[in-house]
C-alpha positions in Angstrom: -15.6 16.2 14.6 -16.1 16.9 10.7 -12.7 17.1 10.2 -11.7 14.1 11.9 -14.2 12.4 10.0 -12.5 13.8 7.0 -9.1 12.4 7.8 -10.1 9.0 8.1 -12.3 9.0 5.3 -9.0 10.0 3.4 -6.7 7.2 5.1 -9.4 4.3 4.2 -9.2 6.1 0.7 -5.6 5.2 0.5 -4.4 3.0 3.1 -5.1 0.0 0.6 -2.2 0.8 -1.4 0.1 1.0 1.3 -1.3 -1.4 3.7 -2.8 -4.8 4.0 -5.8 -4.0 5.6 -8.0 -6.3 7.8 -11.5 -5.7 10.0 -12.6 -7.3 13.3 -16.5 -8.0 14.1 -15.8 -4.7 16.9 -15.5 -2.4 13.5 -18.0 -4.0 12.1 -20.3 -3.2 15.6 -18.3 0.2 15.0 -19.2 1.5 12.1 -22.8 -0.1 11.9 -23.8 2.1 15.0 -25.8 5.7 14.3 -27.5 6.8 11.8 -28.2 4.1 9.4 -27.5 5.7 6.1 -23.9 7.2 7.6 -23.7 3.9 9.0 -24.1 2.0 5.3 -21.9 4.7 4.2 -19.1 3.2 6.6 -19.3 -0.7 6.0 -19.5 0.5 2.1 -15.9 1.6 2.7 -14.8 -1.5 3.8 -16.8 -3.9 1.9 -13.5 -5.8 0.3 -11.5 -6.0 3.4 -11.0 -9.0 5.0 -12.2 -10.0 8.4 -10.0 -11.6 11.0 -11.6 -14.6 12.8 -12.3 -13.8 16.3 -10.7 -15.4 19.0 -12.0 -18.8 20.4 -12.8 -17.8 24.6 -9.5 -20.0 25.4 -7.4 -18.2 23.6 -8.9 -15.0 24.3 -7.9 -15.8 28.2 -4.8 -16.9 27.0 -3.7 -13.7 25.3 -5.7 -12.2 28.3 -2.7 -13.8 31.3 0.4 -12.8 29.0 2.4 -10.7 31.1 2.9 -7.1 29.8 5.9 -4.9 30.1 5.8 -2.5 32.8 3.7 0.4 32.3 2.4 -1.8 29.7 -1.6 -2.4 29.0 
């Protein structure tokens, strides 16, 4: 587990520079869950990211009924 931890402590570290980078409100939920300090720790590391807007429910249903390849999903 620690070493997973490690690796994608070490992608966020760098991911900027080769990335543009946004969050959704489920990261958010994500990373705020546990132990609150490791938890502050988390949303620290994406403080300046940007947050995508979440879906309306219409559109969510929308993207919901798009048909998907098969073995798709």
């Amino acid at each position: 587990m620690a070493a997973r931890q490690a690796k994608t402590r070490a992608w966020w570290d760098t991911a900027a520079a080769r990335y543009d980078l946004f969050v959704s409100d489920l990261v958010i939920e994500e990373r705020s869950a546990g132990d609150p300090s490791a938890a502050q720790e988390r949303l620290d590391v994406i403080d300046t990211v940007p947050l995508l807007e979440t879906p309306d429910d219409e559109t969510r249903s929308e993207v919901e009924n798009l048909s998907s390849p098969p073995g798709g999903r």
